[in-house]
C-alpha positions in Angstrom: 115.5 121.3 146.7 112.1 120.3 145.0 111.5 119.9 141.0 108.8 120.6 139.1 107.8 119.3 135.5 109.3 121.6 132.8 106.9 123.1 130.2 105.0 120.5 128.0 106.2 117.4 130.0 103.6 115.6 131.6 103.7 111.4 133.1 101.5 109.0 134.1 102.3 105.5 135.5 100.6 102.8 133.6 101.5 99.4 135.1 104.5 99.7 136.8 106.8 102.3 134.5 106.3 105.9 133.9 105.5 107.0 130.6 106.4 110.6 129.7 105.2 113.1 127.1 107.0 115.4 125.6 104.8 117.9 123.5 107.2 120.2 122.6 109.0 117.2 120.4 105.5 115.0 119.9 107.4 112.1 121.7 106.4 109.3 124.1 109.6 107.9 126.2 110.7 106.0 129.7 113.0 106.8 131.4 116.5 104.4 132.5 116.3 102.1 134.9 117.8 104.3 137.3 116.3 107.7 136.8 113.1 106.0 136.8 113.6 104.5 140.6 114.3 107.7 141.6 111.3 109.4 140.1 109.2 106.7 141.5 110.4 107.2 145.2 110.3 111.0 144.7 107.1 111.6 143.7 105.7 108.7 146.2 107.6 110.9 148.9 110.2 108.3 150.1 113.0 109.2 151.7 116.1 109.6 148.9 119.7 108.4 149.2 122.3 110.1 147.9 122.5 108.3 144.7 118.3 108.7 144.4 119.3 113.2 144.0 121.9 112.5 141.5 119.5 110.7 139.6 117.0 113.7 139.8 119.5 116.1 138.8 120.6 113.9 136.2 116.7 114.0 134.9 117.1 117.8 135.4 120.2 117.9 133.4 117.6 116.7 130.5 115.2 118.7 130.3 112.3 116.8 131.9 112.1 118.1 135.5 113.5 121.9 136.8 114.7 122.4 140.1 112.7 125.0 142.0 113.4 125.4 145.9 109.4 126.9 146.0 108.2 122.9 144.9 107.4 121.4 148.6 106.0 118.6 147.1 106.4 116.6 144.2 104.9 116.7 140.7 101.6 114.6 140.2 100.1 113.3 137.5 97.1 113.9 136.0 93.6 112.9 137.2 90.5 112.8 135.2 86.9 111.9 135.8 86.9 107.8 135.7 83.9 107.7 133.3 80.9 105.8 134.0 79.5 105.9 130.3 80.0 106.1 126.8 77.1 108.1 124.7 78.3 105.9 121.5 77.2 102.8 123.3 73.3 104.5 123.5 71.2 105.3 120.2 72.9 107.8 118.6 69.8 110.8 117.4 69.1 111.3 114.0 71.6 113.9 112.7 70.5 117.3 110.7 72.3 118.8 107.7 73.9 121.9 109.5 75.3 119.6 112.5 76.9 117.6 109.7 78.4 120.0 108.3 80.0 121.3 110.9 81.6 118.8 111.9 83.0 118.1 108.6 84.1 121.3 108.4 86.1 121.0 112.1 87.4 118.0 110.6 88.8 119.7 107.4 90.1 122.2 109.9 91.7 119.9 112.1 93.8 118.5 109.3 95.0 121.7 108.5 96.0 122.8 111.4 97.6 119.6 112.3 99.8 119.8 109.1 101.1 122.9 109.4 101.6 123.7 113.4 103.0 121.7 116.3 100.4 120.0 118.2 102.1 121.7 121.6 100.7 125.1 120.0 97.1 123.6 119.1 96.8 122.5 122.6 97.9 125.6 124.3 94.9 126.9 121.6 92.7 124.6 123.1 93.4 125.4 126.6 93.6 128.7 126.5 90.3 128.7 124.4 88.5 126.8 126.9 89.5 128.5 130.0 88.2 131.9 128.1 85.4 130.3 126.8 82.7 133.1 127.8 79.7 131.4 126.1 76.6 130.7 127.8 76.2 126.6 127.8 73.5 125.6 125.5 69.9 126.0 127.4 69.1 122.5 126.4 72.6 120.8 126.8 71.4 116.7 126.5 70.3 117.5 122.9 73.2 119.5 122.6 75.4 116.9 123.2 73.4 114.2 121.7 73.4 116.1 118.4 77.2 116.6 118.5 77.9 112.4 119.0 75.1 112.4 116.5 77.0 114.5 113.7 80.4 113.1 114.6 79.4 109.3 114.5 77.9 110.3 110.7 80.8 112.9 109.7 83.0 109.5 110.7 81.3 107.7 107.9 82.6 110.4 105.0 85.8 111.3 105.7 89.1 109.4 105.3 90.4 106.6 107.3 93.5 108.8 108.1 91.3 110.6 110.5 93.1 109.5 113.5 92.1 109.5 117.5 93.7 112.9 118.2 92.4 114.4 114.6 88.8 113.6 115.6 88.9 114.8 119.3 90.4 117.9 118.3 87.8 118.4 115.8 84.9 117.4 118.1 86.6 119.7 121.0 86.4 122.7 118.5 82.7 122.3 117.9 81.7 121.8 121.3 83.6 124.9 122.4 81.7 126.8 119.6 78.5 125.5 121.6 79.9 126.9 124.4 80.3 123.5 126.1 83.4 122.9 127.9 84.4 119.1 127.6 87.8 117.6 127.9 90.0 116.4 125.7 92.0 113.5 127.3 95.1 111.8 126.2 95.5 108.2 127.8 98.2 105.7 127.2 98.3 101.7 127.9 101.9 99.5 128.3 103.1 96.3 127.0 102.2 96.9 124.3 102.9 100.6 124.4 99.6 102.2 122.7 98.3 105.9 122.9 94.8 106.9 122.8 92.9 110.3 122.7 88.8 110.9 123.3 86.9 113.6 124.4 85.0 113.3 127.7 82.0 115.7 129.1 81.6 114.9 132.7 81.5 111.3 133.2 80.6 110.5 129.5 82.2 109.8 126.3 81.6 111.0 123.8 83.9 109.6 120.5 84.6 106.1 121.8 83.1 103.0 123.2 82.8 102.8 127.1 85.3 99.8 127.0 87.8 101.1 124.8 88.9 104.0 127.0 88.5 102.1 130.7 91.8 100.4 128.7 94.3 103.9 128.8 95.4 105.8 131.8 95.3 109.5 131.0 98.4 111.4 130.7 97.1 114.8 129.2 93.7 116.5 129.8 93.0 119.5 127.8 
């Protein structure tokens, strides 16, 4: 009998735990000692004991894997380009009034949205969105991208402080969709201390963060 992950659940292994992510509830969590040996040996395709498949059903029982006898093979975690760059450690080019704009406005949007809907539904939005996305990329796509890290380093200087990680991305992700650019939006965790962390990535470049401050979080969601 083989498991896979149930809807909205996703893991990575930072150190030497797994971290899980429940989007459906917005909640971060480890598993118990036990059912997290198990996972380990399972998804590193050991041989199991006995007590190692009560454990799994036991994770079953809660909601976090579902037994399918189709899953030959184990659930994986996600993998994202390791980036080589961050375009905030470069000079940043001078930023227009309409670029601004826009990315104020994505901003105000993103708050919105993020008050009033379950983030699980504004990333199967964003996903959806992206994998539809129909656009022809921008002819000129360096100066498209400059001029989005440009507008977003400046719209960063206007609004609140309570614009968190995840608020920007989600913002910056919108606009570069509307460009008909199709970056990813990563969420990466670190342990001990526990600490999540969201950025948006194009390639091997990053876009909203410093080069240093993402190498610290291993992704766990990439949108």
């Amino acid at each position: 009998m083989g498991y896979r992950l149930n809807e909205g659940m996703y893991f990575c292994i930072a150190g030497t735990r797994t971290t899980w992510l429940d989007l459906r509830r917005d909640a971060y969590f480890q598993l118990v000692d036990e059912d997290e040996v198990a996972f380990q040996r399972y998804t590193r395709g050991l041989r199991l004991t006995p007590a190692d498949l009560t454990r799994l059903r036991h994770i079953s029982d809660l909601g976090i894997l579902v037994a399918d006898p189709s899953c030959v093979s184990p659930p994986t975690q996600i993998r994202a380009r390791v980036p080589a760059r961050s375009l905030l450690d470069t000079t940043v080019s001078s930023v227009s009034l309409w670029p601004l704009g826009l990315a104020l406005y994505y901003h105000t949007q993103t708050t919105f949205h993020l008050a009033t809907q379950p983030v699980w539904r504004i990333f199967g939005r964003l996903a959806a969105r992206k994998h539809d996305n129909v656009l022809p990329v921008a002819s000129n796509l360096p100066i498209e991208i400059a001029r989005t890290v440009g507008a977003f380093s400046a719209a960063s200087l206007l609004i609140s402080s309570s614009q968190t990680c995840l608020r920007r991305s989600i913002a910056m992700i919108n606009y570069l969709y509307g460009r008909g650019i199709s970056a990813d939006l990563i969420i990466g965790i670190k342990d001990r201390p526990f600490e999540a962390h969201a950025w948006v990535q194009y390639g091997d470049q990053v876009l909203n963060d410093p080069f240093d401050k993402v190498l610290e979080f291993t992704p766990l969601v990439v949108v």
